[in-house]
C-alpha positions in Angstrom: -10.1 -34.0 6.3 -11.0 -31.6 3.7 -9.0 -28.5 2.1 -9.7 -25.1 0.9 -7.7 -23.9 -1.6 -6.9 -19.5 -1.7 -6.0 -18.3 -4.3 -5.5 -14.2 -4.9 -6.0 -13.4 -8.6 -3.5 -10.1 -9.7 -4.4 -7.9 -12.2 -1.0 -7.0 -13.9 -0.8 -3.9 -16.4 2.3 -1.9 -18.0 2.0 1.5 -16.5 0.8 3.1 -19.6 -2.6 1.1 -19.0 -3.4 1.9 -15.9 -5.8 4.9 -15.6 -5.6 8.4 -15.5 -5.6 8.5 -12.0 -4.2 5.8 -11.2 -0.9 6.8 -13.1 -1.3 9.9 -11.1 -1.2 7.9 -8.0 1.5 6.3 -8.6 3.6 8.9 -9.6 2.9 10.4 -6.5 4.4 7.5 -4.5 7.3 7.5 -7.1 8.1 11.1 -6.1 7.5 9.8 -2.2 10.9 7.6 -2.1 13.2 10.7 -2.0 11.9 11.8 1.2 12.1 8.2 2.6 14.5 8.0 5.4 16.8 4.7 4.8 20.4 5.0 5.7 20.4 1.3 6.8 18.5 -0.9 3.9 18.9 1.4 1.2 15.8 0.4 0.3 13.6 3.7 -1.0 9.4 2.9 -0.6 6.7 5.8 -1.5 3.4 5.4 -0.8 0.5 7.9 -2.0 -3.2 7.2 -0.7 -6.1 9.1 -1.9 -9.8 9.2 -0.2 -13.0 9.0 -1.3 -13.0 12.9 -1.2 -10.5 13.4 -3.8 -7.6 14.4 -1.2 -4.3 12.8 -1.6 -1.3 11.8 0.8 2.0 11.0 0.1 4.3 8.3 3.0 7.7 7.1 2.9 9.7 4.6 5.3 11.3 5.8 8.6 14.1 3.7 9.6 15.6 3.8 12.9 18.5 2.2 14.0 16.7 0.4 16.5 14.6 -1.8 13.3 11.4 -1.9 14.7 11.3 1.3 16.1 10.6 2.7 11.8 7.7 3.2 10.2 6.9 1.8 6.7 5.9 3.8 3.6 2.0 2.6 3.2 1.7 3.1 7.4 3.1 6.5 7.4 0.4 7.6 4.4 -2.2 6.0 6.3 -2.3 7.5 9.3 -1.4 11.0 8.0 -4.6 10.4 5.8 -6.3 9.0 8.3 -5.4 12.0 11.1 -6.5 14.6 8.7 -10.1 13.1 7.7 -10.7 10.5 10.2 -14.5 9.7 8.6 -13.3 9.6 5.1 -12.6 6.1 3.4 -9.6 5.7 1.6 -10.1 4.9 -2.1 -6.9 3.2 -3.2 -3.4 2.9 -2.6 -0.3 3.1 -5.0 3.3 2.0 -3.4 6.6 1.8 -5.5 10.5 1.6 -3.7 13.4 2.3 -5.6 17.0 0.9 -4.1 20.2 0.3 -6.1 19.6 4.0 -8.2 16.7 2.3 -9.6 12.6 1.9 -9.8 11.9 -2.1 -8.8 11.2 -4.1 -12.6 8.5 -6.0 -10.3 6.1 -4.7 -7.6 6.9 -4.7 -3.9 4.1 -5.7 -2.0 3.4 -4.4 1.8 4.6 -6.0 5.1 2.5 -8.4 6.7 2.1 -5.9 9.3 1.1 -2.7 6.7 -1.3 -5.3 5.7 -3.2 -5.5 8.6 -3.4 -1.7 9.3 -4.7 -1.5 5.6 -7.2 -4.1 6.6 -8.1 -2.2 9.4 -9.0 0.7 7.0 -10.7 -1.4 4.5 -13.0 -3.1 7.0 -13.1 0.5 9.6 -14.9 2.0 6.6 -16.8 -1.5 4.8 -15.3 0.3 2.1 -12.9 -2.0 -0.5 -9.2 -0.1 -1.1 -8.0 -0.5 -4.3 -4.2 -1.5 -4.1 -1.6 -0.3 -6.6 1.5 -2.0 -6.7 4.3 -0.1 -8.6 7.1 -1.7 -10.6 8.6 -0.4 -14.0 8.1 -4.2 -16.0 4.4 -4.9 -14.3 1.9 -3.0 -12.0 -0.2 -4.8 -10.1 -3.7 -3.8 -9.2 -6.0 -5.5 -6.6 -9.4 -4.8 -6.0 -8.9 -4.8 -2.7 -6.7 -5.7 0.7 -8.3 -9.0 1.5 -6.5 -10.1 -1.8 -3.4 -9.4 -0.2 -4.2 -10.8 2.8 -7.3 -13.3 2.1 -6.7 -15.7 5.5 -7.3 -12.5 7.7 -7.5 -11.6 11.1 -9.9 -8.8 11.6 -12.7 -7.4 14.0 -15.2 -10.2 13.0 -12.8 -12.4 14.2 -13.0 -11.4 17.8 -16.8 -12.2 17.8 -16.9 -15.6 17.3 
């Protein structure tokens, strides 16, 4: 017996260090969480994805009563970016969520399940997503979705 050790390194900035357009990314998922529909958790996410050809989308969460009927924020932008420009890659992604009349001090990082959609994107296009996460003590930035998710399941997978 052997093992492999997996380890994601995190890039972790204040806000004022990200880049021009990163900030502007984030800010757009910042202004996303009003329109988030959350009646039972409270919890407020905002999502903002731009493409490769400069357009930009903003997603919240959906919450049903029924839980898994609802739709989370990063989902929601993706496939309203996606819908719109189909053959466009998406360049990177900035989520924040706000609860308790408050902006989280640390990222909140996607659902196992928005991670695989995002993987979907990332690999659909061979094109890496950069991934911003938003919190008002530390932003974290990662190149790209395999870091979130680096013991992936994906179409190469299915070929074996």
């Amino acid at each position: 017996m052997w093992q492999r050790i997996v380890e994601t390194k995190v890039a972790v900035y204040s806000f004022d260090e990200l880049s021009e357009s990163q900030q502007i990314l984030v800010e757009e998922a910042k202004k996303q969480v009003s329109n988030a529909y959350a009646p039972y958790s409270g919890f407020h996410v905002g999502a903002a994805v731009e493409l490769a050809n400069g357009e930009v989308f903003g997603g919240n969460n959906q919450e049903n009563s029924a839980y898994p009927s609802g739709l989370c924020a990063e989902r929601v932008a993706m496939f309203y970016a996606n819908a719109q420009f189909p053959k466009v890659a998406v360049k990177s992604l900035a989520i924040a969520a706000y609860t308790n009349d408050d902006f989280l001090k640390l990222p909140v990082t996607p659902c196992g399940a928005c991670r695989q959609v995002l993987l979907e994107s990332e690999t659909r296009f061979e094109s890496d997503i950069e991934v911003i996460l938003y919190g008002t003590d530390e932003v974290y930035v990662l190149n790209n979705v395999r870091q979130l998710l680096p013991l992936c399941f994906e179409k190469s997978s299915l070929q074996q």
